[in-house]
C-alpha positions as CSV (number, residue, x, y, z in Angstrom):
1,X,-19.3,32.9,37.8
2,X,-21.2,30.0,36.3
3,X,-19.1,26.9,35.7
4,X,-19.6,25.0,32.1
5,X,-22.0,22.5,32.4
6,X,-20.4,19.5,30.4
7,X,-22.6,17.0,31.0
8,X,-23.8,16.3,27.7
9,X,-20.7,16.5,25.8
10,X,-19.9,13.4,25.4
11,X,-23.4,12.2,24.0
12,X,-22.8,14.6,21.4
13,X,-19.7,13.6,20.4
14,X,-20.4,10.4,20.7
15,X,-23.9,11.0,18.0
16,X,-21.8,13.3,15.7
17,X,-19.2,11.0,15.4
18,X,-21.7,7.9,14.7
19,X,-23.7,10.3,11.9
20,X,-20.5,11.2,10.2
21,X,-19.7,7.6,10.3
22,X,-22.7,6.8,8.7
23,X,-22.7,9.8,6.0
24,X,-19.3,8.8,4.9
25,X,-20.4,4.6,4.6
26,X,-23.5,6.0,2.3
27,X,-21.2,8.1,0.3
28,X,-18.6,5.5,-0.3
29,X,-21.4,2.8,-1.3
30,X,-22.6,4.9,-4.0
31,X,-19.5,5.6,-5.8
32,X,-19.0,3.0,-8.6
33,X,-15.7,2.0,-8.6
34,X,-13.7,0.3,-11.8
35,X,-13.2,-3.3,-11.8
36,X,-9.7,-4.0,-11.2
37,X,-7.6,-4.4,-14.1
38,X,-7.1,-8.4,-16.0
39,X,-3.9,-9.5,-16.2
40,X,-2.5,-9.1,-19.5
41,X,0.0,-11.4,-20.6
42,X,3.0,-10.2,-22.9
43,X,4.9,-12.5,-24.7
44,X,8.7,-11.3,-23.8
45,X,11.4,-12.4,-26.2
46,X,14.2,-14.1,-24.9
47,X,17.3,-12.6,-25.6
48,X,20.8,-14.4,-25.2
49,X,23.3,-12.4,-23.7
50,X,27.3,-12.9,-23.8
51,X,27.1,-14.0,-19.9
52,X,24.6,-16.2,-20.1
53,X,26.5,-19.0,-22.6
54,X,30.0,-18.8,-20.9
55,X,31.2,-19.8,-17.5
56,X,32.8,-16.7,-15.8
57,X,35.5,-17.2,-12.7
58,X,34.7,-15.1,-9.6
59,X,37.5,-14.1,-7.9
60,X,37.8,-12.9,-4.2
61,X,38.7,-9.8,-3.6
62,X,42.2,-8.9,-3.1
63,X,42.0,-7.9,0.4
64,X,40.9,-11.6,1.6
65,X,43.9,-13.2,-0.4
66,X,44.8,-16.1,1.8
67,X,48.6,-17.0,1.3
């Protein structure tokens, strides 16, 4: 039985790989892509919540009660 001769696989890996390489770059580069977007800038209104004027107490919880 004749045994595989394999000596030129890797050269034709090695060229397919480079050609799909190179197909794929000139594929990309002539797509137009958008510009990215601006920044738009909203003007938020401030709103004053109940929290936000008064002081609040935290408390610990009751489980780290020190007596």
């Amino acid at each position: 039985m004749p045994q595989l001769d394999t000596s030129t696989w890797f050269i034709t890996i090695i060229s397919s790989t480079i050609t799909l390489f190179i197909l794929f770059q000139l594929k990309l580069s002539s797509q137009t892509f958008p510009m990215s977007p601006s920044p738009k800038i909203v003007a938020t209104e401030k709103t004053k919540t109940p929290w936000e004027s008064k002081w609040t107490k935290i408390y610990l919880p009751l489980s780290s009660h020190q007596q």
